[in-house]
N, C-alpha and C positions, 0 to 999 in steps of 0.2 A: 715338225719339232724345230725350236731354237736354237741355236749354235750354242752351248750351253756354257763354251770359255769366252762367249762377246756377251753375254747376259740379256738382259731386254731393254725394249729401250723404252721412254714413257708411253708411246701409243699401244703396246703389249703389256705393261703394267697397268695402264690405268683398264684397258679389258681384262685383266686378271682378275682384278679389284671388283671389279661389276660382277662379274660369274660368282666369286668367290663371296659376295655381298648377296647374292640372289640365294647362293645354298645357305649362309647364314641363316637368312631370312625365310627362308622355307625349312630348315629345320626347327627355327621355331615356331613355328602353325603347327608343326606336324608336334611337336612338344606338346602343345596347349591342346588340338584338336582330339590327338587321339596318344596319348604319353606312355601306353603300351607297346608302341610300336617301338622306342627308342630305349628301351629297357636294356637291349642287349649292349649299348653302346656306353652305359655309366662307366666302367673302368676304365675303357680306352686302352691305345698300344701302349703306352710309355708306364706301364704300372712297373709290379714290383717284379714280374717275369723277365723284363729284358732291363732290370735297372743296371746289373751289372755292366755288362752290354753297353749300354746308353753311357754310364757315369763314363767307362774310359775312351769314349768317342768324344763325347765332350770334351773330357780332361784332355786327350792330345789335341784334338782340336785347335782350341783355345793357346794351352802352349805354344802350336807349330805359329800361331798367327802372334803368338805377343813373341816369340824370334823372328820372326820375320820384320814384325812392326818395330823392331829394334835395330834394322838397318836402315829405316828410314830418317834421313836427322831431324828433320821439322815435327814426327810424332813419337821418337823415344822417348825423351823422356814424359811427355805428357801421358803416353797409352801401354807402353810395351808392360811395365811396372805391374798396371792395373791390370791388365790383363790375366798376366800371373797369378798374381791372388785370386781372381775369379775363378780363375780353368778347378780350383779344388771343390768349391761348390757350386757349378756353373747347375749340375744337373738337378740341384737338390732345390736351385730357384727355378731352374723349368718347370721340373715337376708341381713344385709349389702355384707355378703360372696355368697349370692346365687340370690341376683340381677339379673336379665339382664341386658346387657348391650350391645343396639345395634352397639357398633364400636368399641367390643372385640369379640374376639373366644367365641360360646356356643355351648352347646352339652349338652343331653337331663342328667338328673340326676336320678337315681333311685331314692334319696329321704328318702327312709325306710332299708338301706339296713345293715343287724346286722344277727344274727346268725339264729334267728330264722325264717328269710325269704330264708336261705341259703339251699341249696340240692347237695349233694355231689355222684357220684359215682366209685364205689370201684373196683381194679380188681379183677375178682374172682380167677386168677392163684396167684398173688404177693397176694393183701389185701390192694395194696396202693392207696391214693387216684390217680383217671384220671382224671373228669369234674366237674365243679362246674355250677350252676344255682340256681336263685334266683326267688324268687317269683314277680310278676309284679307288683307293687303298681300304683298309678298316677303318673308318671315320672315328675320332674320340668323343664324346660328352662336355662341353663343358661350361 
């Protein structure tokens, strides 16, 4: 795993990007080829069982970073502001973002995917990273 307070850097992002571009893309073959299989995965996590849940994760979220962004002087006023306003419907345009929608493109979504679900391996001649993989969560639809 990642140090998850240094983040990644581009050589681990852009293999993130690949892995997470291949399950894309394999989930939807598996949509098209056989679209019973992924029946259980329409609602997805973020429905309306953990909206609560989710809305005030967001909402402080969002607030703790537009105070924060407000002790910075080159981005207060342009971001702290906007911020704000957003933290009250931040969830209600997630959710809106991870819809299904039967007469768009969808493909299965990891869902939880952030540092600490992430697994990296290293070469043992260079030291640089090669493969990235993730931990499985309940995948969403969308």
């Amino acid at each position: 795993m990642a140090d998850r307070t240094r983040g990644l850097d581009l050589q681990h992002s852009l293999l993130v990007m690949k892995q997470i571009g291949r399950y894309h893309g394999a989930s939807a073959v598996l949509q098209q080829k056989m679209p019973e299989n992924v029946l259980y995965f329409h609602e997805g996590i973020y429905g309306s069982k953990v909206l609560e849940t989710c809305e005030d994760f967001f909402r402080s979220g969002l607030t703790n970073l537009a105070q924060e962004v407000a002790k910075w002087p080159h981005y207060r006023e342009r971001f702290s502001e906007k911020l704000l306003k957003l933290a009250d419907n931040a969830y209600a345009k997630f959710l809106d973002s991870v819809i299904r929608r039967e007469e768009e493109f969808n493909v299965l979504c990891h869902g939880d995917l952030w540092l600490n679900n992430m697994m990296f391996r290293y070469s043992q001649e260079t030291g640089e990273v090669t493969d990235a993989r993730w931990e499985f969560c309940t995948p969403l639809l969308f």
